[in-house]
N, C-alpha and C positions, 0 to 999 in steps of 0.2 A: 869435717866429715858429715857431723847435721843438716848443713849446708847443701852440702852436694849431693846428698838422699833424697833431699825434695825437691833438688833441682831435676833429678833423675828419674823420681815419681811425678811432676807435674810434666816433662817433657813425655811421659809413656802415658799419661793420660789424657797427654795431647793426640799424641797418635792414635788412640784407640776410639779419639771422639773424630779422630777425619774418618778412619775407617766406616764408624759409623753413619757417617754422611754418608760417605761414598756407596754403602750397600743399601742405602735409603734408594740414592739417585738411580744407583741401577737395577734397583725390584721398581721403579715409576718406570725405569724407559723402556723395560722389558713388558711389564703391562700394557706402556702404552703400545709397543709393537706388537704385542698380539692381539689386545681392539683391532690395531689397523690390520692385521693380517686375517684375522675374522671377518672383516667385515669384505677384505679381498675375497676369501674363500665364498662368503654369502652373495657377493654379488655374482661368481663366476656360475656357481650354483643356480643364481634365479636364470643367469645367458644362457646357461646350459638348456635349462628347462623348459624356455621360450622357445627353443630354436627346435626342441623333439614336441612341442605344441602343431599339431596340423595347421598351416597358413587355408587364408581363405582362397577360393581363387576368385576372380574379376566378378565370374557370374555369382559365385554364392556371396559377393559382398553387394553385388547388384540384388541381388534378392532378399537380401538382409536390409537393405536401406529401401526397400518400398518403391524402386524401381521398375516398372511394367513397361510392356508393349501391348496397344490397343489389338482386340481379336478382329477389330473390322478392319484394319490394314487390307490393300491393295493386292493383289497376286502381282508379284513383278517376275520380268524373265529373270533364266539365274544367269543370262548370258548376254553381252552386247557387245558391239564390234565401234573401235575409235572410228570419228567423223573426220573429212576432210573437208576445208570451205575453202572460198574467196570470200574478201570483201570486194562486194557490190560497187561498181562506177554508174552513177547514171548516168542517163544520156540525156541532152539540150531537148530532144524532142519529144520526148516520155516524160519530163517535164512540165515543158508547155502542152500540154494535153492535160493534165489535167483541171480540172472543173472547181468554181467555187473559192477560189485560192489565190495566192499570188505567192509563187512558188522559186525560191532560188537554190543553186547548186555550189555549195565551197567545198574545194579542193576533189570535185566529183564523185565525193564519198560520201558527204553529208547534209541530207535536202534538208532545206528551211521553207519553213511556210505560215503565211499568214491567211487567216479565214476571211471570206468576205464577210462572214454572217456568224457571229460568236454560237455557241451551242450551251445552253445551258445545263448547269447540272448537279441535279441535287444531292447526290452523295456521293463525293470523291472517292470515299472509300471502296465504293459499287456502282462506277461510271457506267450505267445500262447505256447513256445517253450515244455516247460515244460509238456504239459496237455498229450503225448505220456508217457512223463515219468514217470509222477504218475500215470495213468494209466497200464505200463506194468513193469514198474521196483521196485516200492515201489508197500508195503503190505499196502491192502484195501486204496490204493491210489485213486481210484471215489469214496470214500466219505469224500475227502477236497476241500474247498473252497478257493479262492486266497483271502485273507483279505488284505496283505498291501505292500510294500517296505519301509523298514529301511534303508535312503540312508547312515547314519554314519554308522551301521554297516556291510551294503554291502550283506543284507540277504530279500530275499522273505520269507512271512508267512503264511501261510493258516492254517483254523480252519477246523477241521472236521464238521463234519453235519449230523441231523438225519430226514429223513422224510422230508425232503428237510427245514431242521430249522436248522440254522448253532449255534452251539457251542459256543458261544461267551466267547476269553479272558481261554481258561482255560488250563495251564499247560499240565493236561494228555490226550488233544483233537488238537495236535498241528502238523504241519510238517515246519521246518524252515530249507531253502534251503539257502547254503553258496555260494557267487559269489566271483569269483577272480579279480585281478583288470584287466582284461583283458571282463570283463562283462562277464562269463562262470559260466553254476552251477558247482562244481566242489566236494558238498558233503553237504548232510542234515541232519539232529538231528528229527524224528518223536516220539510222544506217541499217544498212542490207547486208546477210551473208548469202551469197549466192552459191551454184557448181557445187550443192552439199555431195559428199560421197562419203560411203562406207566404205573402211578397210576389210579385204576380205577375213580375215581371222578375227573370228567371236572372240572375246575376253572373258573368260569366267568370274563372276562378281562373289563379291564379299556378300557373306548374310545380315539384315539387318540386323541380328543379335549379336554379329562384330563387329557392325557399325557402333551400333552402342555403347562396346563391352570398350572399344577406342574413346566415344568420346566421354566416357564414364572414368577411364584411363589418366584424361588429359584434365580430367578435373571440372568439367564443363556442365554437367549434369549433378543436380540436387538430387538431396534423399526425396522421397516421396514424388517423383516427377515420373512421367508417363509419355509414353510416344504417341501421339494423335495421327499422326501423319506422315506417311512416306512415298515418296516421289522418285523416277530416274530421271535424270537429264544430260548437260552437255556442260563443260566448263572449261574455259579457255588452259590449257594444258600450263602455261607459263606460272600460273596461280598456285601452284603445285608449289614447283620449284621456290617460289619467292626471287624469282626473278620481277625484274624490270626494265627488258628486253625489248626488242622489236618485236616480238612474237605476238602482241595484245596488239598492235596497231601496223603490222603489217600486212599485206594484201593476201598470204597464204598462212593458217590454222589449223591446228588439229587439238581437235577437241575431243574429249576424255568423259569415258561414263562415270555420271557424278549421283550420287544419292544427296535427296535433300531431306530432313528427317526435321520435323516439329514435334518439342519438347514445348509440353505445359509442365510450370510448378504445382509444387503444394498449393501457392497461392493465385493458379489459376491465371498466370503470367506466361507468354506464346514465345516461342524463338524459332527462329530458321536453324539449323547446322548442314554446314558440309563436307561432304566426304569424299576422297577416290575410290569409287567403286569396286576400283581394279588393282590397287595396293593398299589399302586401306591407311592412306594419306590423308591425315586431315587438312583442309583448305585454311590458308591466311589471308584470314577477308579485311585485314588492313593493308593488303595487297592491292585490292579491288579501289580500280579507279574508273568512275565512267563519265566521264568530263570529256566532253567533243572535241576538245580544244587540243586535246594531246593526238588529237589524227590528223592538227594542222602542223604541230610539231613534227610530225615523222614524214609530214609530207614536204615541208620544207627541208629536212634533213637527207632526202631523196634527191631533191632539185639541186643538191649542193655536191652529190657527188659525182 
């Protein structure tokens, strides 16, 4: 009977030590679920309180990061009407007429020409030298614009213009002047858009403040940067879309009012940006191809069908 008393007290005092485990283990799990549950409530709590915090909108975060527009900006219209062109075919005799040159025509889209007597010229970047020559030696040469210097490849660029609204970017509206390594022009590659015409219905334009407010949007524009400059123009409509169409190298175009907006940094660093004037579309200028060689491609692709 001794026996079986302390087998009977060691087995109840076995039980009394699991229990005690067991209400160890569940005042830990119960603690730990209500950490986790606090700390659900505190998060939901701070979402809550973010989301009744006033958002900024585009402009008050443009004004918050030190973002301006210059007061000496341009007066532009608030309205422009899309352009219609041709590219330009020369002719064999409008050609050889001209002076000074030795002048040829591939695929009657695109004059090449060599100078007899190089021109020299001392800052690419501000070819004065030139503005005689496209004025009296190239065809419908006063209506290009000096757009850039290429220093790797050693070439000045200008866009044509219509109505004093320059061209922007487009293969069949181009004149690129070839320089020797002696700084001399010494031979240029032109295309013509000819039969410009306006559509009759004006387009009501975007304001430069939602140009900005877009490319501030798209992440393109630094804190503390400033608009210097703004321009309307003309851009080949296909460049929109992100196409790579016939449209850029076909004989018929419509061209689109384009703002072109220069942004200085903080650090006093320039950029071009472009935009659809008229839906406020920003331009994919890794779209932008102006290489002549692709108006011998469409023109071959012409002859084949």
């Amino acid at each position: 009977m001794m026996a079986s008393g302390n087998a009977f007290r060691s087995k109840g005092e076995g039980i009394r030590l699991d229990w005690s485990k067991t209400k160890t283990i569940f005042i830990v799990v119960f603690l730990i679920l209500d950490v986790f549950l606090f700390f659900l409530f505190l998060q939901k709590y701070q979402d809550t309180q973010n989301s009744q915090l006033p958002q900024l909108s585009i402009a008050d975060q443009i004004e918050e990061e030190n973002i301006t527009i210059s007061s000496e900006l341009p007066d532009l219209d608030d309205s422009k009407p899309y352009l219609n062109a041709e590219s330009y075919r020369f002719s064999a005799e409008e050609v050889s007429n001209l002076a000074g040159q030795n002048a040829t025509v591939r695929n009657n889209r695109i004059l090449e020409s060599s100078l007899n007597t190089p021109v020299d010229i001392e800052d690419p970047e501000n070819p004065e030298e030139l503005t005689n020559l496209l004025e009296e030696f190239v065809l419908y040469g006063e209506q290009y614009r000096f757009r850039d210097y290429r220093e790797e490849e050693n070439e000045i660029v200008y866009f044509q213009y219509y109505e004093d609204s320059t061209l922007y970017f487009n293969v069949n509206a181009q004149l690129v002047v070839t320089l020797n390594d002696q700084q001399q022009a010494v031979s240029y590659t032109q295309t013509y858009l000819s039969s410009l015409e306006t559509f009759s219905t004006e387009q009501e334009l975007i304001t430069p403040g939602d140009a900005l407010e877009s490319f501030y949007g798209s992440g393109v524009v630094e804190a503390n940067s400033r608009v210097t400059n703004l321009e309307i123009g003309y851009f080949p409509s296909f460049l929109q879309a992100g196409n790579n169409d016939d449209s850029v190298t076909g004989d018929v175009q419509v061209l689109t009012p384009t703002y072109k907006m220069t942004i200085e940094n903080g650090e006093g660093s320039q950029r071009d940006l472009f935009i659809n004037a008229v839906d406020d579309n920003i331009y994919d200028m890794s779209q932008v191809n102006l290489d002549f060689d692709q108006l011998d491609e469409q023109e071959n692709d012409e002859s084949t069908e």
